[in-house]
N, C-alpha and C positions, 0 to 999 in steps of 0.2 A: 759656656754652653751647658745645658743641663738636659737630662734621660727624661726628666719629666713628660706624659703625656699630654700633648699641645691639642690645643681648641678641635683642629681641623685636621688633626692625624691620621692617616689611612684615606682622607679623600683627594682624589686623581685628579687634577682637571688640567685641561687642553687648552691653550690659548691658542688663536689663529687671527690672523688681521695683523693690523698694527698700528704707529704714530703710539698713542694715547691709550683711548679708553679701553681697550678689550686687554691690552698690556698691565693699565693699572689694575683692574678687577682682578687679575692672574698675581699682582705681587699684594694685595689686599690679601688676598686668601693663603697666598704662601706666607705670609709675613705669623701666621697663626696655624700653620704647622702642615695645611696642602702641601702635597707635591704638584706643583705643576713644570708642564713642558709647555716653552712657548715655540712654536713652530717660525722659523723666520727662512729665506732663502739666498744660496751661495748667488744664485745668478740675478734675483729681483730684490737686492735686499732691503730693508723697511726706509723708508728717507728718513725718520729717525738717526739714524744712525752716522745723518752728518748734519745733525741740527746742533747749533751751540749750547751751551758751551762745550769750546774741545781745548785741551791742553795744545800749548803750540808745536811742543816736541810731536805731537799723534795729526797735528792739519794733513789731512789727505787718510786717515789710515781708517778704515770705518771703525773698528774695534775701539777710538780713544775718543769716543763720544763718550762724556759721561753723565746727560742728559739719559741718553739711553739708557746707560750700565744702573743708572739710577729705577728709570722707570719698569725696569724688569727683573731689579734686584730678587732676589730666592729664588727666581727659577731657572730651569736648567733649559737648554736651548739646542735646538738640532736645527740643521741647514736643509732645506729640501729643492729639487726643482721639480716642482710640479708639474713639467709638461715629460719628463720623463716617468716611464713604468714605475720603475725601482721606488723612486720617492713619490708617484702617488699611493703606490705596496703600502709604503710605509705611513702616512696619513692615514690610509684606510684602517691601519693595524691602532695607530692611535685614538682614532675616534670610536673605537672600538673597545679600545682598554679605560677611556676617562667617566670618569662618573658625573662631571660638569664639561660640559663643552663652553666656549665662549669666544666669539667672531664679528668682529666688525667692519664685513666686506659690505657693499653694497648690495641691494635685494637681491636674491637669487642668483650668486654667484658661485656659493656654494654647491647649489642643487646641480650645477652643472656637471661637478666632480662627482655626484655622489655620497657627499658626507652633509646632506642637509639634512632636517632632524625629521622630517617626514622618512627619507629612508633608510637614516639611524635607529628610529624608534621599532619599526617594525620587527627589527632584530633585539632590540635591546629598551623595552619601553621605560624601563628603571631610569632614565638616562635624562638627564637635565640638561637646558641646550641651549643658550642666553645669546639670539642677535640683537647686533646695535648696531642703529647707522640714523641717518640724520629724520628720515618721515616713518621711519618702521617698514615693515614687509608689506603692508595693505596700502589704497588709496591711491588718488589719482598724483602723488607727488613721489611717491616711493622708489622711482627710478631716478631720482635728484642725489647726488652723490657730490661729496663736500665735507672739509674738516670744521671743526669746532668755530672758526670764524663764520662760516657761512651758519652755525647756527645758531650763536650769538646775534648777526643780525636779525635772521628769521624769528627769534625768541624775539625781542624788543630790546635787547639791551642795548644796543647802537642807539637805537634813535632817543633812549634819553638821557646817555652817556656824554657830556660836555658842556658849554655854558652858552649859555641863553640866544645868543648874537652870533653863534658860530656854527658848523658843522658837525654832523654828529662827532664823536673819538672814539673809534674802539679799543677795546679794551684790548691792550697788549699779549696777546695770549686765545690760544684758543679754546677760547672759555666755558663752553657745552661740554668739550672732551673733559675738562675735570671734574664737571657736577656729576656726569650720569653713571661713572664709576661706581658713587655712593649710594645710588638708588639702584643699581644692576648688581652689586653685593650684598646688599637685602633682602633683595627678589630670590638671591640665590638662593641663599639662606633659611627661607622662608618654605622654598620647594624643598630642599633639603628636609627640612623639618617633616614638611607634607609627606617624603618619600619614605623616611623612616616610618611615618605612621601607617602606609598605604601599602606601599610598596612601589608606588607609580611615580614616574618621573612626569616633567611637563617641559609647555616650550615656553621660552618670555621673549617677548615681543616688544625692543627697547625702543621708540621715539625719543631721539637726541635731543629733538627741539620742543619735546611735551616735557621731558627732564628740564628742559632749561625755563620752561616756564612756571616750574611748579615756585623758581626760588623769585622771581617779582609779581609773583600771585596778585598784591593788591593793588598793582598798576591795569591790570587785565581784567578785573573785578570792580575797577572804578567806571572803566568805558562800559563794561557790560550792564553794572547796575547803573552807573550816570549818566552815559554819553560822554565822561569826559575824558580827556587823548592827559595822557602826564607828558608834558614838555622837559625841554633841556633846563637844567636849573644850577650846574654848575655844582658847588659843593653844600647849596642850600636845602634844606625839606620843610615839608609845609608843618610840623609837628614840632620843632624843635627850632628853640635858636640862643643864641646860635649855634650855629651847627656847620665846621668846617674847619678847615688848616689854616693856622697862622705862623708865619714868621717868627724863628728864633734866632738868637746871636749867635754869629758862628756861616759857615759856608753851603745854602741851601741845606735848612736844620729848620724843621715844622715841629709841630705840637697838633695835635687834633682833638676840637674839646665840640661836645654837644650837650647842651642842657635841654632835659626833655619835660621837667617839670617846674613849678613853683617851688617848690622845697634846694632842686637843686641850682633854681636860682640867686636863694636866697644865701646857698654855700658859697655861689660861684662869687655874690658881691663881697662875703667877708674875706674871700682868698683874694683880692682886687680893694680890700679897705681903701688904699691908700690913694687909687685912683680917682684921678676929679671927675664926675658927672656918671660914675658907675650907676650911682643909684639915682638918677635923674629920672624923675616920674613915669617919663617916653618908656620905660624899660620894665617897667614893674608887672606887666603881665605879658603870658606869647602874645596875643593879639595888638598889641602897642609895642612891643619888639619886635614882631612884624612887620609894623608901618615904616620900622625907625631902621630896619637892619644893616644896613650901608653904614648908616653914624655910631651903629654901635662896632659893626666888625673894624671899625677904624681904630676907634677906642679901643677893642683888644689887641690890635696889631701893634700900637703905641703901646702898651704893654708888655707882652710875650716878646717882641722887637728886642727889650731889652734884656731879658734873661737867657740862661740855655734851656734849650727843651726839655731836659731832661725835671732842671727845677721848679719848669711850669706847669709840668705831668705832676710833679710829686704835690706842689701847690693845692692847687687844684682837685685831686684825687684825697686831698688828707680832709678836706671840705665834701666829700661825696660827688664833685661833680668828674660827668666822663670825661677823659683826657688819656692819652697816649702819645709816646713821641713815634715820628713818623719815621719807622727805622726803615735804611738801608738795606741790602743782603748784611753787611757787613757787621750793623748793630742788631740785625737776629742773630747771626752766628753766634755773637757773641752776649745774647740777652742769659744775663744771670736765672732765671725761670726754666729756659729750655735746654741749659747747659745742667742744672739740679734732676731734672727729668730723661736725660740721655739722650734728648731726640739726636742730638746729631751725633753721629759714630763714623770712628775709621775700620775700615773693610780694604781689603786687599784684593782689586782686579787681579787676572790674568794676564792682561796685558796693561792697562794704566799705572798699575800698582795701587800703594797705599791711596784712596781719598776718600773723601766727605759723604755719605749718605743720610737722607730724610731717615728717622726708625715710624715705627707707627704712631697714629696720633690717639691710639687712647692705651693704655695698659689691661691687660688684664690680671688681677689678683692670682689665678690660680695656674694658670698658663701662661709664663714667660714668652715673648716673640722669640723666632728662629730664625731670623735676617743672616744673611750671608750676601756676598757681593753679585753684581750683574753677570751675565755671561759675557762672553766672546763668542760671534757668532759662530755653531756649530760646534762651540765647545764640549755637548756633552752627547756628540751624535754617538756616539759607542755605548756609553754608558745606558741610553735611553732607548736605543737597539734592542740591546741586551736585557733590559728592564722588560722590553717586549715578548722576548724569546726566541730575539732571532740568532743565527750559529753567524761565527765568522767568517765563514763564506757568503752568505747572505749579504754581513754587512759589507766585505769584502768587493762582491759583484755591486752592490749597490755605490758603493764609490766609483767604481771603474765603469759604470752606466752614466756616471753623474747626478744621480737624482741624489744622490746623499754627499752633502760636501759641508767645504768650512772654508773662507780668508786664511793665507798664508800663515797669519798670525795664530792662529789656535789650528795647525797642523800636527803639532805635537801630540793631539789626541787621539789622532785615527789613526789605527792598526797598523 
């Protein structure tokens, strides 16, 4: 760990909500040197928090989620019940002291308590204040509440996710909650900038399912300039062929190759010399690899069939054409590239102990990341009290009202 001044040092921010996105935006920013506090609670706590994976020794304990412990990594955590005084006191005190807010309750849920940014700003206009949720604040859809699967399908991705003859698939994951992250850290970012020049804070106004449509933009841009709907197509695209996974030696073990030009067709045939009918007229432009693409993906499957993936990737790649083998969890952990670059690091829970955490995914030259492990909920309700200003009796009373608490397991912290 190094004294060095980090990216994002001296900036506050608040996380409220939970699952996903308003969680990763808060270890995005901590990961480069914010403080942030994420707010979770002893009596409601995040369902997070018994999503898999959990070590089988922690099944039942909410603390040995490490889904979680991952997605909140750097930041420190307080337990609140917000239908109690004490811990709404203490919310009010936080949203007070952050210089980025960021929540991703459903529309005006906030405003109920009082810390919505209309009457944050009032007192405190400097103040930056990033909702997210699936239709944004406005519109006649806005009270529609829903994780990253409901807006994955509202985006389009469902319906043209699988193959031709079948039902849509979706995608494993819920897959809005990890795009709008990167687009609601930019926004941040960007106000930030505005606010040092200004002095004025603002509010951002996240659409979950306007983020998700920005990343199939020319599916959405086809119907609008063509009329025309993009259908299921399985692992094919109209640009490129082929273009798809094939079969390697070995126990479900792929190769993923796309040739997207003439040139890199003309690599892919001499990595394939040896092949009978590679170069068969049917194949010599996309528009005739098109017609033919069944008879060719066969051709390559009787190929790649008999190598490992790994030397069909290397093949293939030493010729310019794209190709990857279709790793695992197990073949990234272990990909020579991301183990050279540090992404993955052991970090030391509270309660899980030693595991595995994601680092950032870009470096910065001048400032080092400041990653440290997840919490345990309510683990640093004292610490983050007192961060506040409040005396011991405060936090004190505020336990024994209940609005301020923690899981058995990270009891050792409070007073």
């Amino acid at each position: 760990m190094t004294n060095q001044v980090k990216a994002l040092e001296d900036i506050k921010v608040l996380v409220l909500g939970g699952v996903v996105t308003a969680p990763t935006m808060g270890r995005y920013l901590a990961l480069h040197g914010a403080r942030v506090v994420r707010v979770d609670s002893h009596t409601r706590m995040d369902s997070m928090h018994y999503q898999r994976p959990i070590p089988a020794e922690f099944v039942g304990d909410p603390n040995g989620g490490v889904w979680w412990s991952s997605i909140n990594s750097s930041s420190l955590c307080v337990g609140l019940d917000l239908k109690k005084t004490e811990g709404r006191g203490i919310l009010h005190r936080l949203v007070r002291w952050a210089d980025v807010v960021v929540e991703n309750f459903s529309a005006g849920t906030l405003a109920k308590w009082g810390v919505d940014y209309k009457t944050i700003s009032m007192e405190r206009p400097e103040v930056i204040y990033l909702s997210s949720c699936l239709f944004g604040q406005s519109g006649p859809w806005s009270s529609v509440t829903g994780y990253g699967t409901a807006g994955a399908a509202m985006s389009g991705y469902d319906y043209i996710t699988g193959w031709p003859d079948q039902e849509p698939t979706p995608i494993l994951t819920q897959y809005t909650d990890y795009i709008n992250p990167k687009f609601g850290v930019a926004a941040i970012l960007a106000a930030l900038n505005y606010r040092d020049r200004t002095g004025h804070g603002q509010y951002l106004d996240q659409a979950q399912v306007e983020g998700g449509l920005q990343l199939i933009a020319p599916v959405h841009m086809d119907w609008l300039n063509n009329g025309h709907t993009t259908e299921r197509s399985g692992n094919r695209v109209g640009w490129a062929v082929p273009h798809g996974t094939f079969p390697c030696q070995g126990e479900d073990r792929w190769c993923a190759i796309a040739v997207t030009s003439d040139l890199e067709w003309r690599g892919f045939c001499r990595a394939l010399k040896d092949v009978p009918g590679v170069n068969d007229e049917r194949y010599t432009t996309l528009l005739s690899r098109r017609r033919h693409e069944e008879q060719l993906e066969e051709l390559i499957k009787g190929w790649t069939s008999q190598h490992m993936a790994e030397e069909v990737e290397a093949t293939l790649q030493a010729e310019g054409v794209p190709s990857s083998v279709v790793e695992n969890a197990k073949d990234t952990y272990e990909d020579c590239q991301l183990r050279y670059r540090g992404f993955f690091r052991k970090l030391r829970h509270t309660v899980i102990g030693e595991h595995t955490y994601r680092g950032p995914s870009f470096i910065l030259s001048g400032t080092p990341d400041s990653q440290f492990a997840g919490p345990a909920l309510g683990e640093h309700n004292v610490q983050v009290c007192r961060m506040l200003g409040m005396t011991d009796r405060e936090i004190a009373d505020a336990i024994q009202e209940g609005g301020l608490g923690a899981l058995p397991a990270a009891q050792a912290y409070l007073p």
